[in-house]
C-alpha positions in Angstrom: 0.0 0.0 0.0 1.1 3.4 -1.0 0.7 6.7 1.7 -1.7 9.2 1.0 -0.7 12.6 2.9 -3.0 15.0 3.3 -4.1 18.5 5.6 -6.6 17.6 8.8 -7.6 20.9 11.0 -7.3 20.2 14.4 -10.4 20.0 16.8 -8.3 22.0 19.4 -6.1 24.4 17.5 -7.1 24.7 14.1 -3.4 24.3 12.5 -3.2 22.0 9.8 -1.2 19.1 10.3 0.4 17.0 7.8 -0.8 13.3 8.0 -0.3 9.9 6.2 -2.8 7.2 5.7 -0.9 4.0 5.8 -1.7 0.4 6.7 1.2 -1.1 9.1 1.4 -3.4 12.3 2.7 -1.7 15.2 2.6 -2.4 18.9 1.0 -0.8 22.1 2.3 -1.3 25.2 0.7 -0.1 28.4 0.3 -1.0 32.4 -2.2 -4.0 31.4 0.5 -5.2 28.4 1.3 -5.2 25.0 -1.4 -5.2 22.3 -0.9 -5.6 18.8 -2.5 -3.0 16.5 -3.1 -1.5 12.8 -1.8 1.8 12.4 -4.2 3.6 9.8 -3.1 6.9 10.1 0.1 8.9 11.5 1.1 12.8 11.8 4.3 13.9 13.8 2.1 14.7 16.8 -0.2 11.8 17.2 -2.1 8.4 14.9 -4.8 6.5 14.4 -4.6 2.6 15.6 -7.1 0.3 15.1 -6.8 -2.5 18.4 -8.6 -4.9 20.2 -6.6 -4.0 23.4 -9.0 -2.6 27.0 -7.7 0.8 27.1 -9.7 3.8 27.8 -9.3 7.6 27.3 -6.1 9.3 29.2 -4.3 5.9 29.6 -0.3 6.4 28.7 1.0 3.9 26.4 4.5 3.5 24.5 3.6 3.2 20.2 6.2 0.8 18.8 6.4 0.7 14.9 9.7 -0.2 13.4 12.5 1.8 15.2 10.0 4.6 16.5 9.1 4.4 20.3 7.9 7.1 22.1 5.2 7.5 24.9 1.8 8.6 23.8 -1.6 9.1 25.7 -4.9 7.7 24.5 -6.8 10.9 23.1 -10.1 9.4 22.1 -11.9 5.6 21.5 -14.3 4.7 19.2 -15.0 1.1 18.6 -11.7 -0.9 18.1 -10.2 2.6 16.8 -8.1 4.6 19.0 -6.7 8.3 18.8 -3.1 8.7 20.2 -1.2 11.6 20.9 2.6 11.6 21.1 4.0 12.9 24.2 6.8 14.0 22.0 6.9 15.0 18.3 8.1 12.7 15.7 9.6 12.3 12.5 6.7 10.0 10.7 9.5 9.8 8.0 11.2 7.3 10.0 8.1 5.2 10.7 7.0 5.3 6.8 11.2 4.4 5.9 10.6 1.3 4.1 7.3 2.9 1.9 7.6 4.2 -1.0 5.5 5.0 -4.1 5.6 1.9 -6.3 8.3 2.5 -9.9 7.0 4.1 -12.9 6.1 1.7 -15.2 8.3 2.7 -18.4 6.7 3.8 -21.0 6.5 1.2 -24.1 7.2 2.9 -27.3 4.7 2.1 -30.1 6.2 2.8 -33.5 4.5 2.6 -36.8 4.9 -0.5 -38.6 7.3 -0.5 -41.7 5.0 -0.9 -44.4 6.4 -2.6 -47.5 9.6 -3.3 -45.6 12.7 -5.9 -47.1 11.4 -8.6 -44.4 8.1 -8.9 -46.2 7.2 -11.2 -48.3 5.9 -11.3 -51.6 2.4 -11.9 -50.1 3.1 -9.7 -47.5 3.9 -6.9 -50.0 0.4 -7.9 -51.9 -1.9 -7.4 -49.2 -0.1 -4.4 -47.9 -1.0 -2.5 -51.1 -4.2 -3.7 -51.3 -4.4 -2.2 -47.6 -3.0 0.7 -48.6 -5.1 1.7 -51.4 -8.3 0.6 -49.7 -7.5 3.2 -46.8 -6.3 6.2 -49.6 -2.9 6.2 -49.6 -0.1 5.3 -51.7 2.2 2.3 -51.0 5.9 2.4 -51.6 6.2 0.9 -55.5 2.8 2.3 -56.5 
C-alpha cells in the first residue's frame, strides 16, 4: 500500500497538520501489556490505531512501529479505533522508511509499422498494397 498525505484541522487548534494514511502493524504497550494493532493513520504529533486492546481515554502507552518508540496518551476511543497523541513529536519519515510510491512503469514505445519493408514477403507486400489503397494512400512501389 502506498501513503496518501493530506491537511486535517485540528479540533483543538485549528493548525493543519500533515498526516499519512498507511496500513502497518505496530505495537502498544501499556500497564495491562502489550497489544498488537493496525496503524491507519500517522502525523508527527499523534495516529490512528485500530486494536482490540482494553484501554480507555487518558491511559499512557508506548507506540512501537519499526524503530520509533515514544510514549503517547490515548486521546479518544471509538469502537476498536483509537486516537493517540505523542507525548513527543516525531519524524513519521522514519516510521514510513521502508514505503515508498511503487516505480513508474516505463513507457513502451509504439512505433509505426514499416510498411512494405525488405522482411516482407511477396504476399506480404500484396496485401499491404491492397491495404493501402483501400485506406487512400499510396504504398511504396505504387
Amino acid at each position: 500500500m502506498g501513503v496518501e498525505t493530506f491537511g486535517e484541522v485540528s479540533r483543538t487548534s485549528q493548525r493543519r497538520a500533515k498526516r499519512s494514511r498507511v496500513l502497518l502493524s505496530a505495537r502498544l504497550r501499556t500497564d495491562a501489556g502489550e497489544f498488537d494493532a493496525r496503524l491507519r493513520d500517522l502525523s508527527r504529533k499523534g495516529a490512528l490505531v485500530e486494536c482490540q486492546g482494553d484501554l480507555s481515554v487518558g491511559d499512557e502507552i508506548i507506540f512501537t512501529r519499526g524503530q520509533t518508540v515514544v510514549p503517547a496518551r490515548v486521546a479518544w476511543i471509538g469502537g476498536n479505533r483509537l486516537g493517540i497523541e505523542f507525548l513527543q513529536m516525531i519524524d513519521e519519515s522514519e516510521v514510513l522508511v521502508h514505503i515508498s510510491k511503487p516505480p513508474a512503469k516505463p513507457r513502451e514505445r509504439f512505433r509505426r509499422p514499416r510498411i512494405m519493408g525488405e522482411d516482407f514477403t511477396e504476399e506480404e507486400r500484396k496485401l499491404a498494397k491492397i491495404w493501402a489503397r483501400s485506406v487512400g494512400i499510396a504504398a511504396p512501389g505504387d
